[in-house]
Backbone as a ProteinNet text record, in pm:
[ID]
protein_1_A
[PRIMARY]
XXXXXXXXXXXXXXXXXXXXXXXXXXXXXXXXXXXXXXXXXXXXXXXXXXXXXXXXXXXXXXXXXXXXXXXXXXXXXXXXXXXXXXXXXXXXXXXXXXXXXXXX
[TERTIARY]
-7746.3	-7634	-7602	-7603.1	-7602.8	-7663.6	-7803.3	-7851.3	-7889.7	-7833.4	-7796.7	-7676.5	-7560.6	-7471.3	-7487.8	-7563.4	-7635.7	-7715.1	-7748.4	-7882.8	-7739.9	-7666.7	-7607	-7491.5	-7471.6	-7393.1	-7448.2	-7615	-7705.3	-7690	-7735.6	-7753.9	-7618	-7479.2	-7357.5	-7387.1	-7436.6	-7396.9	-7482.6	-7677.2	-7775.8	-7796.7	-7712.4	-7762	-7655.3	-7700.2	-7556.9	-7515.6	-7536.1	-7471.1	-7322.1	-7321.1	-7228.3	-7168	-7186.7	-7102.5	-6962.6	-6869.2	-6757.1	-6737.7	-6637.2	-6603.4	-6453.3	-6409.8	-6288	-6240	-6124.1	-6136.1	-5983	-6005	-5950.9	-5853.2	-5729.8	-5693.6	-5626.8	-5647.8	-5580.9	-5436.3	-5373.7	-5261.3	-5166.5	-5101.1	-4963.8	-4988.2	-5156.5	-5209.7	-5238.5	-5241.4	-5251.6	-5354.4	-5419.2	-5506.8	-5446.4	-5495.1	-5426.4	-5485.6	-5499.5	-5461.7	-5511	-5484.1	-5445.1	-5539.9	-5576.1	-5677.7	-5766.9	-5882.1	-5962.8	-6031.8	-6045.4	-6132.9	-6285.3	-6381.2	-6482.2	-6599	-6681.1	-6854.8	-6887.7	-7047.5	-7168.6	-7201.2	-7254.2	-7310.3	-7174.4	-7089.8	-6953.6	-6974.5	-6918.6	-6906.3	-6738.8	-6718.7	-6564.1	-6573.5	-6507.8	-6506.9	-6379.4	-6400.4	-6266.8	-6229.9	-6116.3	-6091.4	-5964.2	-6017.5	-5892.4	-5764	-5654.9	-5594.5	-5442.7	-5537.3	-5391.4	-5404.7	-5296.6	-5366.8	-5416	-5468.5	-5535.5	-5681.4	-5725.5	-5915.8	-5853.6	-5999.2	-6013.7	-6135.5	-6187.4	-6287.2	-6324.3	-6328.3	-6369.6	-6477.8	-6417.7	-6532.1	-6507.2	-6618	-6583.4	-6652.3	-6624.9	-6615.8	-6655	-6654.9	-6687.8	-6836.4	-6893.1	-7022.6	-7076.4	-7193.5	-7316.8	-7227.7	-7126.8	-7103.6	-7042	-7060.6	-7015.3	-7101.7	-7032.8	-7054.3	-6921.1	-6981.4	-6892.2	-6920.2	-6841.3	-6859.5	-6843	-6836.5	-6775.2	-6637	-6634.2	-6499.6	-6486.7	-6389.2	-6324.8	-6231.8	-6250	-6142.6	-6039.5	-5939.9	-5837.3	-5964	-5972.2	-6009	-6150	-6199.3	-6325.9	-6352.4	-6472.7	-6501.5	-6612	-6646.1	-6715.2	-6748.2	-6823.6	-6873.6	-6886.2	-6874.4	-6979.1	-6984.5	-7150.5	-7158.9	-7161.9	-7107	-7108.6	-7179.9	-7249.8	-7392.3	-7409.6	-7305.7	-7328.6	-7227.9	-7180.1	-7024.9	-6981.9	-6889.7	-6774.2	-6641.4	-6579.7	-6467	-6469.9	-6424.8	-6427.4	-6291.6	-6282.8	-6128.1	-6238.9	-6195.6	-6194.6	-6120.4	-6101.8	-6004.3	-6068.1	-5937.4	-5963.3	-5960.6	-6074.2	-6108.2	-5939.3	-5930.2	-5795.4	-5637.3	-5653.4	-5485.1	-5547.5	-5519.4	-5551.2	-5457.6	-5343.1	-5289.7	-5319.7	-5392.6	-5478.4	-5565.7	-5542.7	-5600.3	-5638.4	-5735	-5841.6	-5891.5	-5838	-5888	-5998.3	-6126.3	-6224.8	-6245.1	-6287.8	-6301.7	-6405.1	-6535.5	-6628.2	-6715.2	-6698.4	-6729.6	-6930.7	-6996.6	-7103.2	-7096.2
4859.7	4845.9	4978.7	5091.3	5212.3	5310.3	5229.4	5284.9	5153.8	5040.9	4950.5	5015.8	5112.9	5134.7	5268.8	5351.6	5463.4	5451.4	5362	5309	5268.4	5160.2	5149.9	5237.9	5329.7	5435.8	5504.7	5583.8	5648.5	5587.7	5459.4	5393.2	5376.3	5361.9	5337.1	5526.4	5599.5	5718.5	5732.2	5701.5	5737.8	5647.5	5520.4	5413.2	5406.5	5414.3	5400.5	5321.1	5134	5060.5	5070.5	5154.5	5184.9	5299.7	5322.5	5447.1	5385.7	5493.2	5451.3	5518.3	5382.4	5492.7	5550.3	5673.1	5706.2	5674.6	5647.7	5643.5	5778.9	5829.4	5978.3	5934.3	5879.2	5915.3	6045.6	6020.5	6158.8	6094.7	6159.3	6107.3	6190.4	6254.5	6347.4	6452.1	6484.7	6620.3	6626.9	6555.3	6556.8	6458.1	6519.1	6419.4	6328.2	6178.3	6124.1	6042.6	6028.9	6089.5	6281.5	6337.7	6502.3	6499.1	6466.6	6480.4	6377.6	6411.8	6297.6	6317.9	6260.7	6242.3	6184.9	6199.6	6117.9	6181	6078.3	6101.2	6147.8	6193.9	6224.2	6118.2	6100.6	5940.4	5905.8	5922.4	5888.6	5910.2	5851.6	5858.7	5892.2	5991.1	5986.9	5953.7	5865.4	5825.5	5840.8	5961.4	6016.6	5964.2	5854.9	5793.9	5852.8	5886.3	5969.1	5870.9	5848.2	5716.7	5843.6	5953.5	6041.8	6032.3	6065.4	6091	6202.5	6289.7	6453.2	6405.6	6539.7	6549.3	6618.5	6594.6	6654.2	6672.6	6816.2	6820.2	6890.4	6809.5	6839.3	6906.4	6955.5	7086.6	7122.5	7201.2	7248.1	7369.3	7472.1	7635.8	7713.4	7602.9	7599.2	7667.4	7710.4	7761.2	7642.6	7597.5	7490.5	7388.2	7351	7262.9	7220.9	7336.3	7345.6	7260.2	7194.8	7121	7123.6	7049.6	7021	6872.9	6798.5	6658.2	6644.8	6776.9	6759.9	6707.3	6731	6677.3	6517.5	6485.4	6328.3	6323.4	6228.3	6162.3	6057.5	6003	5928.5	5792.8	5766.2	5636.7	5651	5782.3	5840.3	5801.4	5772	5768	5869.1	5929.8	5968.9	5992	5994.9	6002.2	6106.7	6130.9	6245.9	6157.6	6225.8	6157.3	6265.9	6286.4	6328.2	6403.5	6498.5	6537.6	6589.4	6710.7	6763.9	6729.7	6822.7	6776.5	6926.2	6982.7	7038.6	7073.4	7125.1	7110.6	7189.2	7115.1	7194.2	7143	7229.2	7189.6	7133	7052	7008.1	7078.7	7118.8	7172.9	7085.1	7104.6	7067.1	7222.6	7183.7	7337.3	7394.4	7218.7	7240.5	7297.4	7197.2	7233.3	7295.3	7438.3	7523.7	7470.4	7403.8	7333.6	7257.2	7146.8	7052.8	7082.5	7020.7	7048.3	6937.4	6896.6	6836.7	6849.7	6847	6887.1	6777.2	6824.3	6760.5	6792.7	6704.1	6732.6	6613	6651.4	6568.9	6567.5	6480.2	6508.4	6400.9	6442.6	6325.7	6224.3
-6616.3	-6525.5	-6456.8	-6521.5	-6503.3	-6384.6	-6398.1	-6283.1	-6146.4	-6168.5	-6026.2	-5976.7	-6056.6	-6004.8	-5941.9	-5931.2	-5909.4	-5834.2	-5749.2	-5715.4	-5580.1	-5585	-5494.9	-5431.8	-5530.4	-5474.6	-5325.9	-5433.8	-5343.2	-5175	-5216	-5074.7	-4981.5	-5020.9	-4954.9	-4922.6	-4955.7	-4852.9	-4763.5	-4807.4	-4705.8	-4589.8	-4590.7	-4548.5	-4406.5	-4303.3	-4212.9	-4157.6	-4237.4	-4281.1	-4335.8	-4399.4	-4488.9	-4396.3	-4327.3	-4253.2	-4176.8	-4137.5	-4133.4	-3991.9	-3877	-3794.9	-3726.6	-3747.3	-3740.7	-3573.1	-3528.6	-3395.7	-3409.4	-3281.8	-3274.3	-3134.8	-3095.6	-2959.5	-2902.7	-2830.8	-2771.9	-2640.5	-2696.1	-2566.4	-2613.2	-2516.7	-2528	-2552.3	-2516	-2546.9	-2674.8	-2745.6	-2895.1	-2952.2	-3028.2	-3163.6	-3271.8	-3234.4	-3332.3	-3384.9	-3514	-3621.9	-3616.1	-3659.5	-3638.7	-3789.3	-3903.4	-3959.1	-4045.7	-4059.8	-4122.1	-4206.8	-4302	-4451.3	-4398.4	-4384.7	-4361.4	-4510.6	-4458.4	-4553.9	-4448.3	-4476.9	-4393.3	-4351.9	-4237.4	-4183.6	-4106.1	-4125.6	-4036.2	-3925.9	-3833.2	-3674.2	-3635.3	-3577.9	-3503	-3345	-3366.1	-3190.5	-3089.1	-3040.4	-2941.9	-2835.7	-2785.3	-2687.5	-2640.3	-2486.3	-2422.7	-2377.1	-2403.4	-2419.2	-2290.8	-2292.5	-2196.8	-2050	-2004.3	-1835.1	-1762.7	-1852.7	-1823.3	-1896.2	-1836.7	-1948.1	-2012.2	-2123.2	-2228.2	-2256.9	-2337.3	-2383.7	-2509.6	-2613.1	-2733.1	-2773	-2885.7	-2926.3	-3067.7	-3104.1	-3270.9	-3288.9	-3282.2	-3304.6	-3413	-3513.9	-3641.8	-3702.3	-3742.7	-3770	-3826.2	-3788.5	-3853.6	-3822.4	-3775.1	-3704.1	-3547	-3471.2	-3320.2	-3254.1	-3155.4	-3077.5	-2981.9	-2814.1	-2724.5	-2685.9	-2691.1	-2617.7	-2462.8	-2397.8	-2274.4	-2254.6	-2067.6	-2026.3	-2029	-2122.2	-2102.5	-1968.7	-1883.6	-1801.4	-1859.4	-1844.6	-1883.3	-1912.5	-1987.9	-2049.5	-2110.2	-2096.1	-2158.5	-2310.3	-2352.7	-2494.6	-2545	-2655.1	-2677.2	-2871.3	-2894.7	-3021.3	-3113.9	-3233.6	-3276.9	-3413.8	-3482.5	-3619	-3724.3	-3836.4	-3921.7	-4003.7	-3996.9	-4048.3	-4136.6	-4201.8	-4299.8	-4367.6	-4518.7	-4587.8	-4542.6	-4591.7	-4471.2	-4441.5	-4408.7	-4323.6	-4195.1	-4117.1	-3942.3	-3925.1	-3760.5	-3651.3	-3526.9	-3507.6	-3323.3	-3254.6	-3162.7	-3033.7	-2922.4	-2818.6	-2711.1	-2631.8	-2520.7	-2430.6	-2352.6	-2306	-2248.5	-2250.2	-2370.8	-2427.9	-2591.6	-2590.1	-2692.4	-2883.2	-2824.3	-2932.8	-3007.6	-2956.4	-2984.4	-3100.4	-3190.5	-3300.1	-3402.4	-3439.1	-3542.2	-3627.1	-3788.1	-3905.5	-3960.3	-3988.4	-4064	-4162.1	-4298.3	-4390.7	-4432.2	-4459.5	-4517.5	-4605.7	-4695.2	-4817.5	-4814.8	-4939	-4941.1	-4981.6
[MASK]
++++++++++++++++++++++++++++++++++++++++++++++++++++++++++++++++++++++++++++++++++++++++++++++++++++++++

């Protein structure tokens, strides 16, 4: 039993079936939800729900990235790759702020 339960653990993390996806809006200049718990294999999906751009980013070492500029109704993705903690910012509004935290 021991190792079917070990066996399906493994797979709910490598498998991205099992992956989860956070949705992130942005409106009022702000990230919302403002922070997130994810796994590896997770997807966050940033929908600009404001009436300005935005463009997300992460500054972070081994995990920087830019999604580019969002327009008002923009979507965009990122998936989860390593375990972690990073910030998102937006380029725009320097306040803007996004705590990640991901575990395996």
């Amino acid at each position: 039993m021991y190792r079917v339960l070990v066996a399906a653990a493994v797979l709910a993390i490598t498998n991205p079936a099992f992956a989860a996806e956070h949705v992130v809006r942005m409106s009022g200049a702000n990230y919302e939800p403002s922070q997130i718990d994810g796994r590896v294999g997770d997807t966050i999906r940033f929908v600009n729900d404001d009436t300005v751009n935005h463009d997300v980013f992460v500054p972070t070492g081994g995990f920087g990235i830019d999604l580019g500029r969002q327009e008002p109704g923009d979507e965009r993705s990122m998936r989860l790759g390593k375990a972690g903690t990073f910030e998102a910012e937006c380029v725009f509004h320097g306040h803007m702020l996004l705590t990640v935290s991901v575990r395996r």
